[in-house]
C-alpha positions in Angstrom: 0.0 0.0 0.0 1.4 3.1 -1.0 1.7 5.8 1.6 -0.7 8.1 -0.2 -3.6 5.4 0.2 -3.4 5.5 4.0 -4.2 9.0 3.9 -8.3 9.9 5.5 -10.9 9.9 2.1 -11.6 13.2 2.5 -8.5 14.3 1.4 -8.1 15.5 -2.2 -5.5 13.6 -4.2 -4.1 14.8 -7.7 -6.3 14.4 -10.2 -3.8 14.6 -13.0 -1.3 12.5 -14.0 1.9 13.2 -12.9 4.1 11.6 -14.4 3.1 14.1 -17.8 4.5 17.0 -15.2 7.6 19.0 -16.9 10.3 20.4 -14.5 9.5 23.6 -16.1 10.1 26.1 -12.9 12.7 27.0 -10.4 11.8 28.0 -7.0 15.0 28.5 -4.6 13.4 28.5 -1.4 10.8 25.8 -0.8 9.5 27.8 2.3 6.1 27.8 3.6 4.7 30.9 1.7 5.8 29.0 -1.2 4.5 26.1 -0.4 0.8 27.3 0.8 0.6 29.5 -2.4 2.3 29.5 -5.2 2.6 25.7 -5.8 -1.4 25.1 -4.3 -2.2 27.5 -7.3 -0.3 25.4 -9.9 -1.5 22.7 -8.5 -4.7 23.8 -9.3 -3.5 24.7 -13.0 -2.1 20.9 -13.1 -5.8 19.8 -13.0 -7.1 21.9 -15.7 -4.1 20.1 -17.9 -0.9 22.4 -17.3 2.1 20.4 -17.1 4.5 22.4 -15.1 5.9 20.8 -12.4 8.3 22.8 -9.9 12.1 21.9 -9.3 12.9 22.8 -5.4 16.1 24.2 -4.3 17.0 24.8 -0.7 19.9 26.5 -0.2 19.8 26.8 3.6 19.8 23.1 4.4 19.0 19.7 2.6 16.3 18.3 5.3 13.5 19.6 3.9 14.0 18.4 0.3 15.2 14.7 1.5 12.1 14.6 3.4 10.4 15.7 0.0 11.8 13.2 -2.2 11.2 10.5 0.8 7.5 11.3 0.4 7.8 11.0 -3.4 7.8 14.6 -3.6 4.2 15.2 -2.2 3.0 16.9 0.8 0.1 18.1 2.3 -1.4 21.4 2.3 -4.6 22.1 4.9 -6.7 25.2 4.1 -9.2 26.8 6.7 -12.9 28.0 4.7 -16.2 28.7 6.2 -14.6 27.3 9.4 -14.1 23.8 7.6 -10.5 22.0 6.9 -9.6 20.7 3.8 -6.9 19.1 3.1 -5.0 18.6 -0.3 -1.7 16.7 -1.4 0.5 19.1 -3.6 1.6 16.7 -6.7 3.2 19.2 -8.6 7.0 19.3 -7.0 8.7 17.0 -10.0 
């Protein structure tokens, strides 16, 4: 079972295939901003058939990408709306 499967039903999954993802951006400094914003929103362009996918660099330390690419280079992302949680897993990091 992969690790993605274990994951609660209610949490949104890619809905794109990512293996047609592109390394087509840079982003030095996979911080949280970056992570809550600018790859959620091409995240959501990956479902409506863009195939950029994001290369990470971290030039402060290594942790957080080796934690990345132990989690196949997903991660969550948990949003608060109308007082409701919902979660997502970001598939666009390639």
């Amino acid at each position: 079972m992969l690790e993605i499967d274990r994951l609660p039903s209610d949490v949104l999954r890619p809905r794109y295939d990512r293996s047609k993802l592109k390394t087509r951006k840079v982003h030095i400094g996979f911080g949280a901003f970056h992570r809550a914003h600018q790859a959620l929103c091409s995240d959501k362009l990956a479902e409506q058939g863009i195939d950029w996918g994001y290369c990470e660099v971290n030039l402060n330390s290594g942790e957080l990408i080796q934690a990345l690419r132990q989690q196949d280079h997903l991660y969550t992302l948990t949003e608060m709306a109308d007082d409701a949680l919902h979660t997502r897993v970001i598939g666009v990091i390639t």
